[in-house]
C-alpha positions as CSV (number, residue, x, y, z in Angstrom):
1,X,30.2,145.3,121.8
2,X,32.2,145.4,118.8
3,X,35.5,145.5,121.4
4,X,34.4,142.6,122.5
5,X,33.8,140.8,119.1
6,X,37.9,142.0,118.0
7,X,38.5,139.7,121.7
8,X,36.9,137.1,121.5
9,X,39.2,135.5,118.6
10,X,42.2,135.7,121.0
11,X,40.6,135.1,124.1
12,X,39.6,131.2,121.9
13,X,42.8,130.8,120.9
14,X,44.4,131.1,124.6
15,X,42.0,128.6,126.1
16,X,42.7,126.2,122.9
17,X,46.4,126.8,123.7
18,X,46.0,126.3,127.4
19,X,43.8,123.6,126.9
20,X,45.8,121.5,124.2
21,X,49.0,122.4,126.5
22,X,47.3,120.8,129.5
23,X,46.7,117.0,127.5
24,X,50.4,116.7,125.9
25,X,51.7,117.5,129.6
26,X,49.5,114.8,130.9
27,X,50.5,112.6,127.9
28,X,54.6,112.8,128.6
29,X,53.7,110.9,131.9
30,X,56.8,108.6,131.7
31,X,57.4,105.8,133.3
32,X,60.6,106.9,134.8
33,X,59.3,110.0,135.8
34,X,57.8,108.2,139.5
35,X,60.7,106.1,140.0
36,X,63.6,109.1,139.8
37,X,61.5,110.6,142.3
38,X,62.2,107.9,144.6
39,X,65.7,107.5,143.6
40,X,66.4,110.9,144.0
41,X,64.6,110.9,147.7
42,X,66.3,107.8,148.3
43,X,69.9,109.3,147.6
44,X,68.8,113.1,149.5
45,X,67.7,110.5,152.6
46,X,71.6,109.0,152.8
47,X,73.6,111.7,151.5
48,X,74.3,110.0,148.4
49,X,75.7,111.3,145.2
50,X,76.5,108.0,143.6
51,X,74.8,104.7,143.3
52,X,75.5,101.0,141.5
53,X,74.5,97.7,141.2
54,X,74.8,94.7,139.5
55,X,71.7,93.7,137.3
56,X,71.1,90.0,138.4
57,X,69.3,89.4,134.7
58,X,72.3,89.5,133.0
59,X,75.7,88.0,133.5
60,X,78.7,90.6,134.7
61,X,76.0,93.4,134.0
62,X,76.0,96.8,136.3
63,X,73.9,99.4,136.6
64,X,75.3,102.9,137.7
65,X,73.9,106.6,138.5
66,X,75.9,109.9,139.3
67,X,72.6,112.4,141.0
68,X,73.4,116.2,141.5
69,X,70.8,116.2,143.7
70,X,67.3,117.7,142.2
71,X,69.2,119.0,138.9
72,X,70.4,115.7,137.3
73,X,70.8,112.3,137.1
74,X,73.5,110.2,134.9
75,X,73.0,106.7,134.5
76,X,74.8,104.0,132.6
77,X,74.2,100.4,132.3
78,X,76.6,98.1,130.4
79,X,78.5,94.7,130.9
80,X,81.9,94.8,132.7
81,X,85.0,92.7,131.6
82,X,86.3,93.0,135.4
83,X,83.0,91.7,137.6
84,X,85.2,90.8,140.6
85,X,86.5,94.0,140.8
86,X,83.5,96.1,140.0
87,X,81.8,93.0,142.8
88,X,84.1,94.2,145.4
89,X,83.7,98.3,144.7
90,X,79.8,97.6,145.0
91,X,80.8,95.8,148.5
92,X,83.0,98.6,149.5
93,X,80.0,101.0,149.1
94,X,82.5,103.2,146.3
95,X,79.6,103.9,143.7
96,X,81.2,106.9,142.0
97,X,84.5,104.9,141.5
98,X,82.1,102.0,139.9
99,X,80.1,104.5,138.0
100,X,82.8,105.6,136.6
101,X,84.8,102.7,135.7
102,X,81.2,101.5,134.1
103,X,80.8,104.5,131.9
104,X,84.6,104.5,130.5
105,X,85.8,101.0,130.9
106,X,82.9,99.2,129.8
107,X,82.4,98.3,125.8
108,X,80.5,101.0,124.4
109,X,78.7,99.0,121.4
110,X,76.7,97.6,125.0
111,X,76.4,100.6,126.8
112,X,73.4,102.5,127.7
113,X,73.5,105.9,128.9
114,X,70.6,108.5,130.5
115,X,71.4,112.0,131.1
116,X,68.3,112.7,132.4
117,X,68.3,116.7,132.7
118,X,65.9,118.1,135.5
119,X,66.0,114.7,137.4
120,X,62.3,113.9,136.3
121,X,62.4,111.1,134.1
122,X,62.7,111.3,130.3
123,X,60.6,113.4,128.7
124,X,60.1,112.9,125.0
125,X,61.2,116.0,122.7
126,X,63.2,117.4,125.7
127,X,66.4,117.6,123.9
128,X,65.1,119.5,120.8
129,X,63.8,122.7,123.9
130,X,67.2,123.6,125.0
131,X,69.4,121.8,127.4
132,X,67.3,118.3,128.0
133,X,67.0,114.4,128.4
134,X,69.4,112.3,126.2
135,X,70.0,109.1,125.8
136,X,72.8,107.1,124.2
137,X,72.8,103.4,123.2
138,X,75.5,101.2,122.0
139,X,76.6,104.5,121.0
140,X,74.0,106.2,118.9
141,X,72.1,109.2,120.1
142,X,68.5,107.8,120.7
143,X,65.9,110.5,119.5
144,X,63.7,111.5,122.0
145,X,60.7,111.9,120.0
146,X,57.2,110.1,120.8
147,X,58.5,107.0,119.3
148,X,59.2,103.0,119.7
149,X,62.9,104.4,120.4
150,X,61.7,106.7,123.1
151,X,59.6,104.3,125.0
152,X,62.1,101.1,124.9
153,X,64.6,104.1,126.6
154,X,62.3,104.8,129.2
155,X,61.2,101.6,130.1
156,X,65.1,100.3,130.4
157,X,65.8,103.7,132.4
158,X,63.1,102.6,134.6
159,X,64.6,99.3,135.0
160,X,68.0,101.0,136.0
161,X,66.5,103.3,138.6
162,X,64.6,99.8,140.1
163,X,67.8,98.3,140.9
164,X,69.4,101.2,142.1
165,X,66.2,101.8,144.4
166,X,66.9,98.2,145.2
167,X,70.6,98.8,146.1
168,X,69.7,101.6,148.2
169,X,66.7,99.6,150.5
């Protein structure tokens, strides 16, 4: 009996532990956690390792995505000084030649990067547990904390991966 007292104290705080670990997983549910998954089947479905395409909201505006498939996704959206040329690499199907000409070429006050680290949408505090999720705009790091900062990233990451899903349809 008295054993059993001495355990009970630790066997509470596991199942508060578990418990509490349980709601802040459910919490992180991100909004381009379901679309990456499509991407990412999308891109395994064709053979893909590269993506782009322009962003038909904004003028001479491209989105791009690098995927190493199931580990990571890169993604960069930004405004290119050269649309006919980025136009016809898009045409040409020559994704990782536009992705990359978008992620040096293009003015990096308007680019938006996602290195999104596991390929399972951002997940906020992801950097801060070892290797994880960043995200660089206009180029500041953008904290990934559960923030304004972090959702705005997640929404326009989501908006990335729509047109790229869109591209690849």
């Amino acid at each position: 009996m008295t054993r059993c007292r001495k355990l009970l104290p630790g066997l509470i705080v596991v199942g508060v532990t578990v418990l509490f670990g349980s709601f802040v997983s459910q919490a992180q549910t991100t909004s381009s956690a379901s679309l990456v998954e499509q991407l990412k089947q999308l891109m395994d479905d064709q053979g893909l390792s590269a993506i782009a395409a322009q962003d038909p909201s904004k003028e001479n505006h491209f989105v791009a995505a690098l995927y190493f498939s199931g580990r990571q996704v890169l993604a960069v959206s930004a405004p290119y000084s050269a649309p006919l040329i980025m136009s016809q690499q898009l045409d040409d199907g020559d994704y990782r030649n536009a992705y990359i000409d978008l992620s040096s070429a293009s003015d990096p006050e308007a680019r938006f990067f996602v290195d999104d680290f596991g390929a399972d949408g951002l997940l906020a505090g992801s950097a801060t547990e070892g290797p994880g999720d960043s995200v660089n705009r206009g180029g500041q790091q953008v904290a990934l904390d559960v923030s304004d900062l972090y959702a705005q990233a997640d929404q326009d990451y989501a908006e990335m991966l729509r047109l790229l899903i869109g591209e690849l349809r």
